[in-house]
C-alpha positions as CSV (number, residue, x, y, z in Angstrom):
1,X,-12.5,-18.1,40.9
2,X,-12.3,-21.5,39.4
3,X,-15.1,-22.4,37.0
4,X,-16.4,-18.6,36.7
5,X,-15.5,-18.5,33.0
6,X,-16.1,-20.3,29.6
7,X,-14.0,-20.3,26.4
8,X,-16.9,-20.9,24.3
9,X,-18.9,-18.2,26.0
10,X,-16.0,-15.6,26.1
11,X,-17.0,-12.1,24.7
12,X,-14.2,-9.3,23.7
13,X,-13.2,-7.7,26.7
14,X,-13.0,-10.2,29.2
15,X,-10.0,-12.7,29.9
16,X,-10.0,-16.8,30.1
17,X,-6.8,-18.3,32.3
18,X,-8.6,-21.2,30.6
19,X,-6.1,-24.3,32.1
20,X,-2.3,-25.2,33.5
21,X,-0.4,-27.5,31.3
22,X,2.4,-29.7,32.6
23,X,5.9,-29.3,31.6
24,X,9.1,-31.5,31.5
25,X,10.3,-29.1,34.1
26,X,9.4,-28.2,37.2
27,X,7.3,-25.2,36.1
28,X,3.9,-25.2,34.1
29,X,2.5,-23.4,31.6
30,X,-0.8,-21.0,32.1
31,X,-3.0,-20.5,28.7
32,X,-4.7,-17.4,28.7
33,X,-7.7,-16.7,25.7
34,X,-9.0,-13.3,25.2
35,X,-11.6,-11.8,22.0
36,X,-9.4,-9.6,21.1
37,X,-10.8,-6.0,18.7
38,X,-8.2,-5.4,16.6
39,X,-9.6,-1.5,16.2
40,X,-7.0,-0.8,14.5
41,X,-7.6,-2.3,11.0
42,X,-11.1,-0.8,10.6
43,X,-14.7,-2.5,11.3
44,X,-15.3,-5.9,9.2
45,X,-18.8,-5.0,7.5
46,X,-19.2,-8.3,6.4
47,X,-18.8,-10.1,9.9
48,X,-21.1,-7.7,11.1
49,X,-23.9,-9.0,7.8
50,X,-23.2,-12.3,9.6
51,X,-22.8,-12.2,13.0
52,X,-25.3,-15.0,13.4
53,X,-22.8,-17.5,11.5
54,X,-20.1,-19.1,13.5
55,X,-17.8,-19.1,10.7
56,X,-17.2,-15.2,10.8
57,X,-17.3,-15.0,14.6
58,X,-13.9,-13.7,16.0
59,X,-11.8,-16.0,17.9
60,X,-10.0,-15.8,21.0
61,X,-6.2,-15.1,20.7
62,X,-3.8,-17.4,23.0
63,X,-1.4,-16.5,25.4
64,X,0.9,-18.9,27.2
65,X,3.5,-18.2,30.3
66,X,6.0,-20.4,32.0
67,X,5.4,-20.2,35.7
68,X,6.0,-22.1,39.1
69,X,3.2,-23.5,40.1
70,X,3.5,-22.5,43.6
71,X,4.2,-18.6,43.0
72,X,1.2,-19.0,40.5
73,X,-1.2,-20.1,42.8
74,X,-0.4,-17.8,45.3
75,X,-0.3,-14.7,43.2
76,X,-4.1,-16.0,41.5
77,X,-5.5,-16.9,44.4
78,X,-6.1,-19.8,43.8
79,X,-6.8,-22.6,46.7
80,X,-3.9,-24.4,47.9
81,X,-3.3,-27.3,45.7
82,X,-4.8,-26.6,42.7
83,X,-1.3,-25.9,40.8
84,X,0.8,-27.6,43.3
85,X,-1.5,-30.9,44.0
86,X,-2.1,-34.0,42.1
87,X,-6.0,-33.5,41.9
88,X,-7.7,-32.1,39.4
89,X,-4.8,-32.9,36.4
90,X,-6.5,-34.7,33.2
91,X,-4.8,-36.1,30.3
92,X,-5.8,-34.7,26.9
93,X,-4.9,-35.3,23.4
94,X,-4.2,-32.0,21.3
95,X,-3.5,-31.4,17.8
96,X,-1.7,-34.8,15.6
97,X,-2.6,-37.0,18.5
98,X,-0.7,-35.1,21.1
99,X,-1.2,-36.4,24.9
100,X,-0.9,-33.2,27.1
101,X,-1.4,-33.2,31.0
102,X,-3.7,-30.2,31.8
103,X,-5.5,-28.6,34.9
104,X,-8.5,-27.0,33.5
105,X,-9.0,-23.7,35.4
106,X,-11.3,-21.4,33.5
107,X,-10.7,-18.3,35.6
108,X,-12.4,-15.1,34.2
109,X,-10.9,-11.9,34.3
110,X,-8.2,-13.0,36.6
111,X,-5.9,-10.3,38.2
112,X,-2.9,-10.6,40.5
113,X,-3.4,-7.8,43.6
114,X,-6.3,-6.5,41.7
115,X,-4.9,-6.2,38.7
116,X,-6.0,-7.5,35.8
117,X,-4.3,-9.8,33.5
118,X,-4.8,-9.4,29.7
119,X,-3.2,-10.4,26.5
120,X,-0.9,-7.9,24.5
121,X,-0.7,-8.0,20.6
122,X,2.6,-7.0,18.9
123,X,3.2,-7.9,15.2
124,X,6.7,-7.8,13.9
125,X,8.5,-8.4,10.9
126,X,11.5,-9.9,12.8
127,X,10.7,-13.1,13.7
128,X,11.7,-15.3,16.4
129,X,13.8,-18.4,15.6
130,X,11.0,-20.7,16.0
131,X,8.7,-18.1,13.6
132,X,11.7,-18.5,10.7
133,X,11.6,-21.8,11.1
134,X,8.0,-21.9,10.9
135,X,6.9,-19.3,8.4
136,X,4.1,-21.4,6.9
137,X,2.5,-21.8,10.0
138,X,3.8,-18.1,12.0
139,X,3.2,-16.1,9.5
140,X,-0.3,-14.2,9.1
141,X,-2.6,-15.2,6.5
142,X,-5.6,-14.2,4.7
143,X,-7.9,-16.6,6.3
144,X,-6.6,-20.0,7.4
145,X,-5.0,-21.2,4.0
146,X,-4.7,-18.1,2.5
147,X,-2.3,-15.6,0.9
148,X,1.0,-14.4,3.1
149,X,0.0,-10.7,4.6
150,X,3.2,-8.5,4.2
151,X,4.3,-5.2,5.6
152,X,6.5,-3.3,3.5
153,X,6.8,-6.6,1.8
154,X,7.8,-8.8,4.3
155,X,5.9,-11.2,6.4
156,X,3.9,-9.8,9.5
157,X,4.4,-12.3,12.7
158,X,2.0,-11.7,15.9
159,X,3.5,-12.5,19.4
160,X,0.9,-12.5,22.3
161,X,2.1,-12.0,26.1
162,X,0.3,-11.9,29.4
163,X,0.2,-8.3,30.4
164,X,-1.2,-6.0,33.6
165,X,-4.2,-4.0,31.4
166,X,-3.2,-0.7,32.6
167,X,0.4,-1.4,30.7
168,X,-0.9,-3.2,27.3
169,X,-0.2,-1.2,24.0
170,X,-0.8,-3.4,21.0
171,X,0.9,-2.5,18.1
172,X,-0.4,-3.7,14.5
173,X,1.2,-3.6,11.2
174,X,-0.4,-1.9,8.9
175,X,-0.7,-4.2,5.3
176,X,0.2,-4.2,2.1
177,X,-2.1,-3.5,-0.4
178,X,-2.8,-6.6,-1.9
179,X,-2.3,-7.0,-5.9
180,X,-5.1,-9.8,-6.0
181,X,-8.2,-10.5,-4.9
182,X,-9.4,-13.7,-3.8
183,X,-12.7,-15.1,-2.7
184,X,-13.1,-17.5,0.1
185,X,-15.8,-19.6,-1.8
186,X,-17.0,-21.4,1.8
187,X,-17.9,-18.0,3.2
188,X,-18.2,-15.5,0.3
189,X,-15.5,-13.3,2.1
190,X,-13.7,-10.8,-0.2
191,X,-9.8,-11.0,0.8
192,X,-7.6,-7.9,-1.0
């Protein structure tokens, strides 16, 4: 259902097909936003201290998928015309003044023949040829300006995808001990 969600209210668990975004094709892109426990690496203590500060909240991961709008629509359920029509379609500016056409859906939870849709985690070493390209910004970090985080020495890269939730399997990299410490002096945060 259109509307039945909200980014800012998402809570782990639950899903966001948050908008469509126009391409220079004939398809469009969906953005998907899930919280997303990352179990794996152990429970942050001092997020938990302050959970009451937005600055240590967890933040939704992203997912976008290259669809046709008309398949899309149909397999979501969505009334005919949302994807396919003119209504509804705002322009938006994004990032270093970006203007993006977008059709703001926020769906929560949303499933395809009851299924639900979720988003799948799987860090790498290999990167794509947009991550090489890009390692200052694909590569994972230490908190947003900090150190590189390695596996086996090289750098960790995460690639999200759109998955049924009965077939996701996350896989994360384990880390590299870090030889340093470093304080994040706007939080307090200990980073190894």
């Amino acid at each position: 259902m259109i509307n039945s969600g909200d980014l800012k209210a998402l809570k782990a668990g639950e899903t966001l097909l948050v908008q469509a975004i126009a391409t220079s094709t004939d398809k469009i892109q969906l953005e998907f936003a899930e919280v997303i426990q990352e179990t794996a690496r152990g429970t942050n203590i001092l997020a938990m201290f302050n959970a009451s500060d937005d600055r240590f909240a967890q933040k939704a991961r992203r997912a976008w998928m290259t669809v046709q709008a008309a398949d899309a629509e149909k397999l979501l359920n969505l009334p005919e015309g949302t994807l396919t029509g003119d209504e509804g379609w705002v322009e938006t500016t994004v990032g270093r003044g970006t203007t993006k056409t977008v059709r703001p859906l926020n769906v929560l939870n949303p499933t395809v023949d009851g299924n639900r849709l979720v988003i799948q985690i799987v860090e790498t070493t290999s990167p794509t040829e947009w991550q090489a390209l890009n390692i200052e910004t694909a590569a994972k970090r230490r908190g947003k300006d900090g150190a590189f985080i390695t596996h086996n020495g090289k750098y960790i890269f995460s690639n999200e995808t759109v998955v049924f939730a009965s077939q996701r399997n996350h896989t994360f990299l384990q880390a590299d001990a870090s030889s340093k410490v470093s304080v994040d002096t706007d939080t307090g945060e200990i980073f190894n």
